[in-house]
FILUMBA-317584 format. One line per 8 residues: number of its first residue (from 1); for each residue x, y, z of C-alpha. Coordinates in Angstrom, 3 decimals. Layout:
BEGIN
NUM = X Y Z  ...
//
This chain:
BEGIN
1 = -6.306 -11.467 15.496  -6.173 -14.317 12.705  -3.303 -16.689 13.155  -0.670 -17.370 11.075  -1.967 -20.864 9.936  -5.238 -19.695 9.136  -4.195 -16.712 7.187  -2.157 -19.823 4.784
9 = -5.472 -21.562 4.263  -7.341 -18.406 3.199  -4.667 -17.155 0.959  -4.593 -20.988 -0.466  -8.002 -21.100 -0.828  -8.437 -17.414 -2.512  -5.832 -15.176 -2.843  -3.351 -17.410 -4.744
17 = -5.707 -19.359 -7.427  -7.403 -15.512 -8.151  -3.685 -13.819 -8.365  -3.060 -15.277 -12.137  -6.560 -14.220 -13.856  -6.319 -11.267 -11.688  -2.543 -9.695 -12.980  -3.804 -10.800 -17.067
25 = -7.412 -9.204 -16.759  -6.159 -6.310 -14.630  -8.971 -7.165 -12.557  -9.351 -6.076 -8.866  -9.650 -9.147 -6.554  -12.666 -8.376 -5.117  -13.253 -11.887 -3.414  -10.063 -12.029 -1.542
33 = -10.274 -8.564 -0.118  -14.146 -9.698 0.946  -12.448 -13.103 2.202  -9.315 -11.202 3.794  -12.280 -9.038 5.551  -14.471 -11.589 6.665  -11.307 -13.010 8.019  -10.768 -9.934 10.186
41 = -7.671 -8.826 8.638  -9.121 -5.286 6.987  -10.046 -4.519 10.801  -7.283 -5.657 12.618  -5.564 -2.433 13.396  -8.757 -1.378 14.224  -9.500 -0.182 17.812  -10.280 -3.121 20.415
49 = -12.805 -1.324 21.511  -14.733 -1.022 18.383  -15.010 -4.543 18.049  -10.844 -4.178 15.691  -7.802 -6.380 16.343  -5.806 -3.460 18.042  -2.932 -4.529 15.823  0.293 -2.123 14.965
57 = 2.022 -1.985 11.764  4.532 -5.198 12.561  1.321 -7.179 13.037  0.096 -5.647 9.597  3.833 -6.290 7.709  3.394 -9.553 8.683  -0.127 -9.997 6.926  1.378 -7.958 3.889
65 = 4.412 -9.991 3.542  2.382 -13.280 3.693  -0.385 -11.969 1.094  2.190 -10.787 -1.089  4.280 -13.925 -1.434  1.280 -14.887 -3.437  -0.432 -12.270 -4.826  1.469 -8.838 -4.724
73 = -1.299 -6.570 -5.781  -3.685 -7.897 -3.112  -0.996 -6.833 -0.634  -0.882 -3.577 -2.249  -4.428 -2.896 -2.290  -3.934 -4.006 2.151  -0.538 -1.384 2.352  -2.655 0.944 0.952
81 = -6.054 0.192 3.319  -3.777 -0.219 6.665  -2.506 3.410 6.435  -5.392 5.096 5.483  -6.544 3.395 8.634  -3.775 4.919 10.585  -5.015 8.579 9.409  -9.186 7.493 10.148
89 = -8.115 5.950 13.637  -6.886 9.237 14.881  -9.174 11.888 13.198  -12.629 9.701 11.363  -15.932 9.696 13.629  -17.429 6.339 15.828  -19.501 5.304 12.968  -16.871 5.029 10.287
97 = -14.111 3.654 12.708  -16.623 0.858 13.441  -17.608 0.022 10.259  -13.901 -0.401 9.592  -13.197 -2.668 12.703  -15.997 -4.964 11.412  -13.678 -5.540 8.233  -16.432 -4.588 5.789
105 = -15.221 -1.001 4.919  -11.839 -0.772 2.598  -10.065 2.281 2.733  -6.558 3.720 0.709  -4.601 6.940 0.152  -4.921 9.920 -2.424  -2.075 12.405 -1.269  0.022 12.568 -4.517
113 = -1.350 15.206 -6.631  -0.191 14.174 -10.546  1.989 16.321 -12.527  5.964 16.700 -12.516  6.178 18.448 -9.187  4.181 15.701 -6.869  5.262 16.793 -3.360  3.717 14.753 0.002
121 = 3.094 17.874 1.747  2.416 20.829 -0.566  -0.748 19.364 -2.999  -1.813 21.965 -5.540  -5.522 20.452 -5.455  -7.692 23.284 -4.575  -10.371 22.843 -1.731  -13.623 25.857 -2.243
129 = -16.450 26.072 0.830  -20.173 26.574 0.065  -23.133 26.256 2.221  -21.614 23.583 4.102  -20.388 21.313 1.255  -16.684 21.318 0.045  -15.906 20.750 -3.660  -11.900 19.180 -4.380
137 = -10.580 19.451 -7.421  -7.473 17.584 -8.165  -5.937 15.147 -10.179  -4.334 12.224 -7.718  -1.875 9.883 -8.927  -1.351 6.201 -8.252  -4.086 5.704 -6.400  -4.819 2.513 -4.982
145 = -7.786 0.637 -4.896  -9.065 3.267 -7.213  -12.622 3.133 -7.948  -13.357 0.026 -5.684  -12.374 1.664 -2.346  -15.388 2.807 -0.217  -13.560 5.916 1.174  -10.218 7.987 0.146
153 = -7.771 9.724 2.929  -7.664 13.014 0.550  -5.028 15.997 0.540  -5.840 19.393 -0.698  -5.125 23.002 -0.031  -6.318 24.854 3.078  -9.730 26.233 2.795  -8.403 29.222 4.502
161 = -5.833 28.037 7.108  -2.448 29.020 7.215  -0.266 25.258 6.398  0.715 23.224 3.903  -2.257 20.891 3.297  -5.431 19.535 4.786  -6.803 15.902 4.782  -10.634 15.045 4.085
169 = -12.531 12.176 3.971  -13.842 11.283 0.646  -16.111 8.200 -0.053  -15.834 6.029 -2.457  -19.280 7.164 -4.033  -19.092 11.197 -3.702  -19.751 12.852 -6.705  -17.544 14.318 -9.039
177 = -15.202 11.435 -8.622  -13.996 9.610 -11.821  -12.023 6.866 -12.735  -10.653 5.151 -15.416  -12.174 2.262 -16.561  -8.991 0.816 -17.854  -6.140 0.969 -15.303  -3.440 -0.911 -17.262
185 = 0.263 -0.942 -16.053  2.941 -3.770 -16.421  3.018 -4.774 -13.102  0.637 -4.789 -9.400  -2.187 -5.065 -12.487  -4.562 -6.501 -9.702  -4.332 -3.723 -7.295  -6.070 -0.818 -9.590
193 = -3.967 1.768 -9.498  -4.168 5.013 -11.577  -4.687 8.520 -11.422  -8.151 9.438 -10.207  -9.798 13.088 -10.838  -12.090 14.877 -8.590  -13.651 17.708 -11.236  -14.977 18.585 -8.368
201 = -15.490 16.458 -5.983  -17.969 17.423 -3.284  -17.877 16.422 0.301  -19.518 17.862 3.750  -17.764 20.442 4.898  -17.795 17.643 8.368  -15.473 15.419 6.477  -12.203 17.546 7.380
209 = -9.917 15.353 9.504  -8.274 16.547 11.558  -7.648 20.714 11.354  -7.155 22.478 8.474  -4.254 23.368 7.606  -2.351 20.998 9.911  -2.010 17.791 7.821  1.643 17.181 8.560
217 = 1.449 15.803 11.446  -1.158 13.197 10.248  1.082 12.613 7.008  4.258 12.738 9.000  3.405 10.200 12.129  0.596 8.038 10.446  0.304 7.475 6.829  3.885 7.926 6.130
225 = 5.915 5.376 8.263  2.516 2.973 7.694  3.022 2.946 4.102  7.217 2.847 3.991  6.908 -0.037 6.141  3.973 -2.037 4.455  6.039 -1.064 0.780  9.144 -2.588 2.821
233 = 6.991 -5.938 3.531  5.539 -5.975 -0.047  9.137 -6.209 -0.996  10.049 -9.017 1.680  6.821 -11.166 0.192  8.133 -10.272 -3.612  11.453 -11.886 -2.825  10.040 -15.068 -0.915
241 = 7.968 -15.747 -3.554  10.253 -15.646 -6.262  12.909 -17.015 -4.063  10.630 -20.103 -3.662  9.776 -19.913 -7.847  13.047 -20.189 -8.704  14.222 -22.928 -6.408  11.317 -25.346 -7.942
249 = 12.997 -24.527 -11.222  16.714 -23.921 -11.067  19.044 -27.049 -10.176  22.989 -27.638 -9.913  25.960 -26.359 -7.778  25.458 -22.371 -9.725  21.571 -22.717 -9.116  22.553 -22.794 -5.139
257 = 25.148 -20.163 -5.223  22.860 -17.430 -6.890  19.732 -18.886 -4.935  22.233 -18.359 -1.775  22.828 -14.727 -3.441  18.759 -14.249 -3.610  18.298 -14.992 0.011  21.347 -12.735 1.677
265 = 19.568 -9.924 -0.452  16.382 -10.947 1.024  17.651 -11.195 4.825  19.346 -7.863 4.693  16.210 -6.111 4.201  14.257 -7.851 6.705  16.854 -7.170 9.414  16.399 -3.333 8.128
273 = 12.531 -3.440 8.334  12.531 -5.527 12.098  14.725 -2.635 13.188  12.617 -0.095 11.616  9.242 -1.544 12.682  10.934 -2.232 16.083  12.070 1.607 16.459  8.642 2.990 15.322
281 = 6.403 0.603 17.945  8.850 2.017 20.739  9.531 5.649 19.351  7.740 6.702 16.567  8.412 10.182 16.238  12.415 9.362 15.877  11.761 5.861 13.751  11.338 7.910 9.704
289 = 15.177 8.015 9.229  15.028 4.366 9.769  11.733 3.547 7.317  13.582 6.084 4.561  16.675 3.299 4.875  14.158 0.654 4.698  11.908 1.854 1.888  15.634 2.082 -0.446
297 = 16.974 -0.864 0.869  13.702 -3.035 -0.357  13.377 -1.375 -3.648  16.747 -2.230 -4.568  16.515 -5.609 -2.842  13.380 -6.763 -4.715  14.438 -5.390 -8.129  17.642 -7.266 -7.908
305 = 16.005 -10.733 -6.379  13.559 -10.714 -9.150  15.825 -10.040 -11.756  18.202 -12.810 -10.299  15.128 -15.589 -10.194  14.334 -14.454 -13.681  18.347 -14.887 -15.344  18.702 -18.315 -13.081
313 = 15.664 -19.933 -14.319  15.988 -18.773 -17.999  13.313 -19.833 -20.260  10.645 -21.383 -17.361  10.978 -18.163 -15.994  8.933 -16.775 -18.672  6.186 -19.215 -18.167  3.104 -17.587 -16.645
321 = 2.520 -20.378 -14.247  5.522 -20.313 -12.758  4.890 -17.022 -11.126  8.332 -15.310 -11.407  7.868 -12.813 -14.981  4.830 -11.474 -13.009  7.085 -10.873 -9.338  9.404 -9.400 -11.883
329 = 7.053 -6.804 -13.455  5.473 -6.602 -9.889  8.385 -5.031 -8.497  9.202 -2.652 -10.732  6.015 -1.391 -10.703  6.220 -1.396 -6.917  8.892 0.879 -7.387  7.388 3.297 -9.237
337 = 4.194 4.025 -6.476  4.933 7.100 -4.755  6.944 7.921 -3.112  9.449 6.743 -5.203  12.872 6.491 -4.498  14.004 9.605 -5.299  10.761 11.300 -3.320  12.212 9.308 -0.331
345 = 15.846 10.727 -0.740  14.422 14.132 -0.771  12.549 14.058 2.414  16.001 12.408 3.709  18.205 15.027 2.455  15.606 17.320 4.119
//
């Protein structure tokens, strides 16, 4: 598993100088994910025995956390890869699970169906069996890595199964699947995200994963707490970075009391994510109360952190060099990837 020190130099060396062009062209930083893979990190929660890193999802916060203090939508486009990995590594074949402990297969998440009434576990997309071959149609909203991700952890209806939803593998080139060419947004501009449309999108029937009918579990146990967890270190990276932005910039006794402010809000949430992470490696199944604490405790941290760096550090703040106006619009757009807030305090309330 790549070290700490050696992660630095390859973020140095090509996630950081591509982060700037990337967040004003909207562009998707293709070179750092192909650096991050040759690097090992798309395949290090990868089996061991596949040739992976074998690493859990503290190992993977950690990578987020560091990539994100830099570039934000980079780290999205890995939150997004890492738990689609969590659904392949239980129910994907040898060959794929291979190719994605080699570090030269990206994967991400399409289970939010768009429309007003997005729920986790109930999609509306359809799923229709002919002859072997499976056509999806659905409209899927924030999408990561849309369009530049060689396979998508899908939800849909069963085909015939009694449940709320079934997962399918989609790839990245199946027909039927279209994209926008323009993904715009104010914020996470590098990690193209939109809504993608499968109209339909056909599949082997062989790409089911897992049972149909039974995607809960999968959802529940694997994608879920992956993704809560990985938003959570997003959010730690967010804050770090603007925390060091705005202490290059701000000086005198106020600068220090608000930059003191920044970093309690900061350290609260990461003692809320080491507990959370720390529950789930030990006991999973009883660790979601604890990401759903986590996953409101970092959106409000990194909202407010941001917004501090950008009030102390007035007009340089607004410099595009500096870094902080993008963390800012980073954030809140980080916020706004489902699920949302408010999708979290439902399955709490539940």
């Amino acid at each position: 598993m790549i070290h700490r020190e050696e992660l630095a130099r390859t973020i140095a060396a090509v996630v950081e100088p591509a982060a700037y062009r990337a967040d004003q062209l909207g562009r998707f930083p293709r070179e750092a994910v192909k650096a991050l893979g040759r690097k090992g990190i798309l395949g290090m929660t990868a089996s061991r025995r596949l040739g992976g890193g074998g690493g859990g999802l503290a190992d993977a916060s950690r990578v987020v956390e560091q990539v994100a203090a830099s570039c934000a939508g980079t780290a999205t486009v890995l939150r997004s890869h890492f738990s689609a990995v969590a659904v392949l590594e239980a129910h994907a074949d040898f060959a794929l699970r291979k190719d994605i402990a080699s570090g030269q297969h990206l994967s991400t998440l399409a289970l939010f169906d768009a429309g007003p009434d997005r729920r986790l576990l109930s999609p509306t997309g359809t799923a229709w069996r002919h002859g072997g071959v499976v056509d999806l149609n659905a409209r899927k909203a924030w999408v990561i890595s849309a369009g530049e991700a060689d396979s998508y952890v899908w939800s849909s209806r069963p085909l015939g199964a009694h449940g709320p939803a079934t997962l399918w593998l989609v790839p990245g080139y199946a027909p039927g699947l279209l994209v926008p060419a323009d993904h715009g947004g104010i914020g996470l501009r590098a990690s193209s995200s939109t809504t993608v449309c499968a109209d339909p999108v056909q599949v082997p029937e062989a790409n089911l994963l897992g049972v149909d009918g039974d995607a809960t579990d999968a959802v529940l146990d694997l994608a879920l707490p992956w993704f809560l967890g990985l938003g959570a270190a997003v959010a730690l990276g967010l804050m770090e970075g603007a925390i060091a932005a705005a202490r290059a910039q701000a000086d005198g006794r106020g600068a220090r009391t608000e930059l003191a402010r920044m970093r309690l809000r900061a350290d609260a949430v990461r003692v809320l994510h080491d507990d959370a992470l720390g529950a789930f490696a030990w006991h999973p199944g009883q660790a979601l109360h604890k990401l759903f604490q986590l996953a409101l405790a970092s959106a409000e941290g990194v909202v407010a952190v941001t917004d501090l760096a950008m009030k102390l550090c007035e007009d340089a703040a607004f410099r595009r060099d500096v870094g902080i106006e993008r963390r800012f619009r980073d954030a809140r757009a980080s916020c706004a990837i489902e699920p949302t807030v408010e999708t979290v305090l439902e399955f709490a309330a539940r």
